[in-house]
C-alpha positions as CSV (number, residue, x, y, z in Angstrom):
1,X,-34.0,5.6,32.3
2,X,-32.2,2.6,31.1
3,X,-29.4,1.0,32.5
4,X,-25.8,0.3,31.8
5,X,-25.5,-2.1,28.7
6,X,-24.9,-6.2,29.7
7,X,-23.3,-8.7,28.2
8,X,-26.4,-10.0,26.4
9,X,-27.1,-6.3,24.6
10,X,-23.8,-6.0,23.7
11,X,-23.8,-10.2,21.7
12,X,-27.4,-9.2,20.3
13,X,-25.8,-5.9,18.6
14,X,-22.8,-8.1,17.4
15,X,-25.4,-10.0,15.9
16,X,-27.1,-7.6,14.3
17,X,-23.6,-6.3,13.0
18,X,-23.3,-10.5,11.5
19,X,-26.3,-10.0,9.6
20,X,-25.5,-6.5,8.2
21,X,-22.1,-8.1,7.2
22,X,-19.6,-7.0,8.7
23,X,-16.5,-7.0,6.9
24,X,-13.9,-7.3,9.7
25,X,-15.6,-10.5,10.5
26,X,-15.3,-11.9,7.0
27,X,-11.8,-10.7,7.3
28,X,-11.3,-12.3,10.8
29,X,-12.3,-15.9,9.3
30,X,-10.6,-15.6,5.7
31,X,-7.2,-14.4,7.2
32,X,-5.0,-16.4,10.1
33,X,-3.4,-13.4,11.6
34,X,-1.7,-15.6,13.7
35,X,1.2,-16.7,10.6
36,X,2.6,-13.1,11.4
37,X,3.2,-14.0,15.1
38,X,6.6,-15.3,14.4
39,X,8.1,-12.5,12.7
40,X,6.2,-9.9,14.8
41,X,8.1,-11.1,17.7
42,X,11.4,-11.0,16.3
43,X,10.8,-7.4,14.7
44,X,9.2,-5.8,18.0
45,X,11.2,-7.9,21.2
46,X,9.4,-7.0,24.6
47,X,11.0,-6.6,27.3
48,X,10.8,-10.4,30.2
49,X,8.8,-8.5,32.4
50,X,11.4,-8.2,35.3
51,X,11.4,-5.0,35.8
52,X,7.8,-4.7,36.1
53,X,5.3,-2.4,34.9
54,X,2.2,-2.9,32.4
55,X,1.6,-6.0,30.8
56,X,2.4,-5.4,26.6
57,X,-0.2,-6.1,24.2
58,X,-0.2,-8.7,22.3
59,X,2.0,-8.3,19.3
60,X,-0.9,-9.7,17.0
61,X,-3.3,-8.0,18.6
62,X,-0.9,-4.7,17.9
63,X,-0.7,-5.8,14.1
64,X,-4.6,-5.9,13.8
65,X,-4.9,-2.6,15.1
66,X,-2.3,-1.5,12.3
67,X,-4.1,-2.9,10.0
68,X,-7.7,-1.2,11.3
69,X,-5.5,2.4,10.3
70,X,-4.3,1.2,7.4
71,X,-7.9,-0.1,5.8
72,X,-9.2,3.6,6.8
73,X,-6.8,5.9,6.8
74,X,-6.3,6.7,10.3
75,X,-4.6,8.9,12.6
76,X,-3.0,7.6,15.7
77,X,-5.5,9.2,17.9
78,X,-8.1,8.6,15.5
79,X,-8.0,5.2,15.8
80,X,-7.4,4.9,19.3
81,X,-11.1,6.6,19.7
82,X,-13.1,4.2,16.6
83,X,-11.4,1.0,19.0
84,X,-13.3,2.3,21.9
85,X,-16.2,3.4,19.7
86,X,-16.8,0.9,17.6
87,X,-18.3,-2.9,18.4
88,X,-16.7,-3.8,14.8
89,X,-13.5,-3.1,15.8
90,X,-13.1,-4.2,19.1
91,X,-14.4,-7.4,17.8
92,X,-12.0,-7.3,15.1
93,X,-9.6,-7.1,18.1
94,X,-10.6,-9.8,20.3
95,X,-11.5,-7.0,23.1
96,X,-14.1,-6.7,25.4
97,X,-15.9,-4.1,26.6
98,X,-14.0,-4.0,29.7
99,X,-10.5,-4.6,28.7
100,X,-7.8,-1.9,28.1
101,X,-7.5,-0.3,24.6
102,X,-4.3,0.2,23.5
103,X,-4.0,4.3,23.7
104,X,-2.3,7.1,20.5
105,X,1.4,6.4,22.3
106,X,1.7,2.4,22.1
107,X,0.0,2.5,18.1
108,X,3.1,5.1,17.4
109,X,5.4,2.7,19.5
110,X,4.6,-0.5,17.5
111,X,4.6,0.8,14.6
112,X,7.7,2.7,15.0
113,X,9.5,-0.5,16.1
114,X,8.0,-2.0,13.3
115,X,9.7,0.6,10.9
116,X,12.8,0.5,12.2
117,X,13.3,-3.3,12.3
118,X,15.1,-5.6,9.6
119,X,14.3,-9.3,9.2
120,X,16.8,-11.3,7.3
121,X,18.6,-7.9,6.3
122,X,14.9,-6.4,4.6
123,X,12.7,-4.0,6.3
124,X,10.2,-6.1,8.7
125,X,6.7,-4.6,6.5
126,X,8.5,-6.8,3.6
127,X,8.8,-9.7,5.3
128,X,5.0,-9.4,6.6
129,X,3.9,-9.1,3.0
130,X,5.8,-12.3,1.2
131,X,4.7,-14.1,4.4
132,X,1.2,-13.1,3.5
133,X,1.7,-13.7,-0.5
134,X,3.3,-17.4,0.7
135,X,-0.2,-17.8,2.6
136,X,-2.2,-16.3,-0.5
137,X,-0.4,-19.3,-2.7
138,X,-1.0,-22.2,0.1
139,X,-4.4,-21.4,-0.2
140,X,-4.7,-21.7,-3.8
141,X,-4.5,-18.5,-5.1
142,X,-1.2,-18.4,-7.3
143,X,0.1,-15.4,-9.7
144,X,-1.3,-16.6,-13.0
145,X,-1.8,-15.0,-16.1
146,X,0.9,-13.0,-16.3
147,X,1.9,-10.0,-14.5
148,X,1.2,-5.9,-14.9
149,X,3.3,-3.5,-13.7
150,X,2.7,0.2,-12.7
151,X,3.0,2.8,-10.2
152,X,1.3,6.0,-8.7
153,X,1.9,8.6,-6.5
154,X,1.2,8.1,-3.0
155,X,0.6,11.9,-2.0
156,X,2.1,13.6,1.5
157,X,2.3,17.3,3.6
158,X,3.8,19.6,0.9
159,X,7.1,21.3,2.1
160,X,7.1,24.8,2.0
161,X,10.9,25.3,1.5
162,X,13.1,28.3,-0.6
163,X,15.2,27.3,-3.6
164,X,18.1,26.8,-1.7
165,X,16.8,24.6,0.8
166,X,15.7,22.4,-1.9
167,X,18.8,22.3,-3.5
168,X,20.9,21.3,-0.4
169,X,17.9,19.0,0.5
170,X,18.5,17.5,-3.1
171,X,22.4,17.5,-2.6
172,X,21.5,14.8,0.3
173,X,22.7,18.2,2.9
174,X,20.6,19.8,6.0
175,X,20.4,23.4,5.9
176,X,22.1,25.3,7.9
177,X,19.3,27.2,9.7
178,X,17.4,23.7,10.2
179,X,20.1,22.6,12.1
180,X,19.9,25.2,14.4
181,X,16.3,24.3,15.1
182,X,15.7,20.6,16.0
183,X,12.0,20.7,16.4
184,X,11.6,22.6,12.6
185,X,14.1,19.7,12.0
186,X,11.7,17.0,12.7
187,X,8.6,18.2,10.6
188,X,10.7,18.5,7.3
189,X,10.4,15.7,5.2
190,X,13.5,15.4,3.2
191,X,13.3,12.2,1.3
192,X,10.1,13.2,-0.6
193,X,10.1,14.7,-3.5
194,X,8.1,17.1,-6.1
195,X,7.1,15.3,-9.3
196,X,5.0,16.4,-12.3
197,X,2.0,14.3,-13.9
198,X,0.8,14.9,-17.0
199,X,-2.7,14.8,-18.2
200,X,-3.5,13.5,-21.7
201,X,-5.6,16.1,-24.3
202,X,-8.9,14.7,-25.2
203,X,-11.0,16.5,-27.4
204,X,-14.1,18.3,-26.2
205,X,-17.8,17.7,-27.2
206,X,-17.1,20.3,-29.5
207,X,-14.4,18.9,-31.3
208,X,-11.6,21.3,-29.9
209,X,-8.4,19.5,-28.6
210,X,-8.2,20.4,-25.2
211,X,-4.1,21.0,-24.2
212,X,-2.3,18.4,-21.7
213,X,-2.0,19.8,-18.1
214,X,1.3,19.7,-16.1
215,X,0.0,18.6,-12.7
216,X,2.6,19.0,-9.7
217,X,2.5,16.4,-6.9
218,X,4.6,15.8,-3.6
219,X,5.4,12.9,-2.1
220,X,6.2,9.1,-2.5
221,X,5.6,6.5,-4.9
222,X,4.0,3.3,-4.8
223,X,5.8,1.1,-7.2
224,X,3.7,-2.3,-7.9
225,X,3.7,-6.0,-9.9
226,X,-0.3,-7.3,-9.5
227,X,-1.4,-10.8,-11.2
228,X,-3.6,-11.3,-14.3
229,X,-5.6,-13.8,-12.5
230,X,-6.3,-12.7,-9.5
231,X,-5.2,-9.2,-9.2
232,X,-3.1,-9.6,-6.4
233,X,0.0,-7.0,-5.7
234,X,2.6,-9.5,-5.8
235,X,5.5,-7.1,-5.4
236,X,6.1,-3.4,-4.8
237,X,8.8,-0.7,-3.8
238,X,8.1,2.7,-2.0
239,X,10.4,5.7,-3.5
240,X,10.3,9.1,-3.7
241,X,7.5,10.5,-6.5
242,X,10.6,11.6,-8.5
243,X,11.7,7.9,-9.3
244,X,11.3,7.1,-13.1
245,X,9.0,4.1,-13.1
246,X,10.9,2.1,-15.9
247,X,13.7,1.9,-13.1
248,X,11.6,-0.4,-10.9
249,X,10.8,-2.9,-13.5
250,X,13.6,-5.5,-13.1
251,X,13.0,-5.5,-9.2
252,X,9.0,-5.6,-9.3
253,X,9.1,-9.2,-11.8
254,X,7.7,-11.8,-10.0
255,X,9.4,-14.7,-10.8
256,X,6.5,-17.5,-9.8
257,X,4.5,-16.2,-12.4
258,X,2.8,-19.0,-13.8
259,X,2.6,-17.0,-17.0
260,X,5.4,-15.4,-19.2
261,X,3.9,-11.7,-20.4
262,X,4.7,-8.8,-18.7
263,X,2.1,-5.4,-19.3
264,X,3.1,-1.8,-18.4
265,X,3.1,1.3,-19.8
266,X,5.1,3.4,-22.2
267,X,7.3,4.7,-19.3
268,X,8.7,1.2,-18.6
269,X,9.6,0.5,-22.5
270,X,13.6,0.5,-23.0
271,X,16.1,-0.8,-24.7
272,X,17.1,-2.3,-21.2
273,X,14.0,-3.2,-19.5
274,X,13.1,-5.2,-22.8
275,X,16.4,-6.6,-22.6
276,X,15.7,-7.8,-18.9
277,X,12.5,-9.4,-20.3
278,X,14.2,-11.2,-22.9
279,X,17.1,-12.6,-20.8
280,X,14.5,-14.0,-18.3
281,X,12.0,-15.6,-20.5
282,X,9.3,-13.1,-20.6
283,X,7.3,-11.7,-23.3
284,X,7.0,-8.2,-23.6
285,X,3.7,-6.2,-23.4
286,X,4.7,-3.0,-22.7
287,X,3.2,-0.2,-24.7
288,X,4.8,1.5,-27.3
289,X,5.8,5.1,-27.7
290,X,4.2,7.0,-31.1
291,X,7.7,8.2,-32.9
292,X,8.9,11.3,-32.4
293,X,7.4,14.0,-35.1
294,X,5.1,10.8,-37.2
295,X,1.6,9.7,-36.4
296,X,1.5,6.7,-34.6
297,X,0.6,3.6,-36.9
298,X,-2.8,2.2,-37.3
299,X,-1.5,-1.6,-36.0
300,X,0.4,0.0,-33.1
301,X,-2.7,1.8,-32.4
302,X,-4.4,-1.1,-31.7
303,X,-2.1,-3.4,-30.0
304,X,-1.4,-0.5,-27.5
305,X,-5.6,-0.7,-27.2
306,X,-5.8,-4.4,-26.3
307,X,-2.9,-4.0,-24.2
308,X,-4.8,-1.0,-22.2
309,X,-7.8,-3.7,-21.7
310,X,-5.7,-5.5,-19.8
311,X,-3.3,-3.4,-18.1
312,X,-6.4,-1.1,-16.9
313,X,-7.1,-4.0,-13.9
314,X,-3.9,-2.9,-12.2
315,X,-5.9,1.1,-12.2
316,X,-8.4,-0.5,-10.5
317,X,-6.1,-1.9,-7.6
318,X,-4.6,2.3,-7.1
319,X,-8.4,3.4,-7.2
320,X,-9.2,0.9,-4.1
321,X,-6.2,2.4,-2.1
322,X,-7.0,6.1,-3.0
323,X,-10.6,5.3,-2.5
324,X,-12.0,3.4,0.5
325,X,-8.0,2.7,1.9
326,X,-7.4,6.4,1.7
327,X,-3.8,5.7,1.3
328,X,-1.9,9.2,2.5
329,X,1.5,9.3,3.9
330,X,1.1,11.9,7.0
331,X,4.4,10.4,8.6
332,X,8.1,11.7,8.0
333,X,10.6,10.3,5.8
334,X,10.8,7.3,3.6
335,X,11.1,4.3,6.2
336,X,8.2,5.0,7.6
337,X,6.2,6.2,4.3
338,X,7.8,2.6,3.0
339,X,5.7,1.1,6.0
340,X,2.7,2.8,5.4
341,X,2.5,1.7,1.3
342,X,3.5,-2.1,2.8
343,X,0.7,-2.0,5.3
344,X,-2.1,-0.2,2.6
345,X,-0.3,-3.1,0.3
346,X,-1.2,-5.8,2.3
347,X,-4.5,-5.1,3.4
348,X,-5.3,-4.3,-0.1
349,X,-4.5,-8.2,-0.7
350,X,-6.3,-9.6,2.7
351,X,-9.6,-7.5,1.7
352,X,-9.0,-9.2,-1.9
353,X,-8.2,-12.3,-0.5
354,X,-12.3,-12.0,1.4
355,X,-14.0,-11.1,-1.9
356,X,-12.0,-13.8,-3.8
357,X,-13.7,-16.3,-1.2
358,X,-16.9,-15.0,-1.0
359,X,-19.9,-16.0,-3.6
360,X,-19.1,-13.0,-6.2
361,X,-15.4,-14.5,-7.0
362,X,-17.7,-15.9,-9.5
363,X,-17.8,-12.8,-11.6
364,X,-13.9,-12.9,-11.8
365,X,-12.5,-12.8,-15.0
């Protein structure tokens, strides 16, 4: 029967893990985690100690381990148990086999102090990601190209509630009977919202049209502005999925753009948004709507076409966050859905940022 594992077993794994590639080591050297200690302290104060008690984990070290459930997808439990599992991730950490793993309770505590805190009068997960994109420019990776700007629906626990209850939740009221029971209270998520998508007709190998399907979806939406160049989210909002995406346009331009165009799709063409674009110096790329009751012209055909080449990169960015991320808001309410999109946000651009380094960035366009 073997023994217990030593130090030495435990560095020759680790090894093994390097040569594998481990991509929370390539994310460990590519990205200083140590820029966010600064505002991490200021958003989640601990206490001086005085009183006693059980040293506090590190506030970076607390970040990383947000950062491990954001990249997967994790539950609070979930990723208390893959820390204590997983070499990777305790590595990732800066843990040792020996040391204490920060259990389910302090991973909700962080990260509800982290919800609930303001930095310069914006939500603290805001602050984290323009320190990060200010980081991502230092190091030579600036929005060029211009800028495309899009959104999708981040889905969440549907609500089973009657017609009335959505219509008081809708008039910004509680209802009555919720009010009477606290803990039914808690699980209702009253800042999400039901939203329809709509899937386009496309004919069938047999040449019938197939008809558009009304698709309903609950939840949140991830509102973001990605560069050309290096298709990097450079701005975002989180909203309800109700939110008409046009709305967002004006506050998802990125103004240090080195580029002037501006891509999106039909549902951000106005007579305002264009305005916007005008008054500020940008060139619109927006698609265009066919007109009402007439065929769509042959020339607008096409320029919609080309500008689907390029807006499609942004589709890419929603299918890594749906994909691998997992992106799914299990919490309550928008403040903390708000910091769940920031965190899948900003991962998103750290796990960029270590494929933009590595030897494919090559194959960039």
């Amino acid at each position: 029967m073997r023994g217990q594992p030593g130090f030495f077993d435990v560095e020759e794994r680790l090894k093994e893990l390097s040569a594998k590639g481990d991509a929370l080591e390539r994310l460990s050297a590519v990205v200083d985690f140590a820029l966010f200690r600064a505002d991490l302290e200021r958003a989640v104060p601990r206490s001086d100690g005085s009183k006693g008690g059980r040293p506090a984990f590190d506030h970076v070290l607390m970040f990383k381990v947000l950062v491990l459930q954001a990249s997967h997808s994790l539950s609070d439990e979930r990723t208390e148990y893959l820390i204590r599992d997983r070499l990777s991730f305790m590595r990732f950490l800066g843990l040792r086999l020996a040391d204490t793993v920060p259990d389910a309770n302090t991973i909700w505590t962080f990260r509800e102090a982290l919800t609930g805190a303001k930095l310069r009068g914006k939500p603290a997960i805001e602050v984290l990601f323009k320190r990060f994109d200010a980081a991502l420019s230092a190091a030579g990776f600036l929005a060029m190209g211009g800028q495309i700007i899009d959104a999708t629906i981040v889905a969440a626990p549907k609500q089973r509630n009657t017609d009335g209850e959505k219509r008081e939740i809708k008039e910004g009221r509680i209802p009555a009977e919720w009010a009477k029971k606290p803990a039914k209270l808690r699980q209702k998520d009253r800042d999400a919202r039901w939203t329809v998508k709509y899937t386009k007709a496309k004919p069938s190998e047999d040449g019938a049209l197939r008809v558009d399907l009304a698709v309903p979806a609950f939840g949140y939406k991830n509102h973001v502005g990605i560069d050309r160049r290096h298709r990097l989210i450079r701005s975002w909002a989180a909203t309800d999925a109700s939110r008409h995406d046009g709305a967002l346009l004006p506050a998802l331009i990125d103004k240090d753009n080195t580029a002037s165009d501006v891509w999106a799709d039909t549902a951000y063409r106005s007579k305002a948004n264009e305005k916007h674009l005008a008054n500020n110096g940008l060139r619109s790329q927006i698609h265009r709507k066919k007109p009402r009751g007439k065929p769509m012209s042959r020339r607008t055909a096409r320029a919609n076409g080309r500008k689907s080449a390029v807006r499609a990169a942004v589709e890419h960015v929603f299918a890594r966050q749906k994909g691998p991320i997992g992106l799914y808001i299990r919490t309550i309410g928008i403040a903390r859905a708000r910091t769940k999109i920031g965190l899948a946000n900003l991962v998103y651009n750290m796990k960029r940022m270590a494929w933009l380094t590595s030897g494919r960035a090559s194959l960039i366009n």
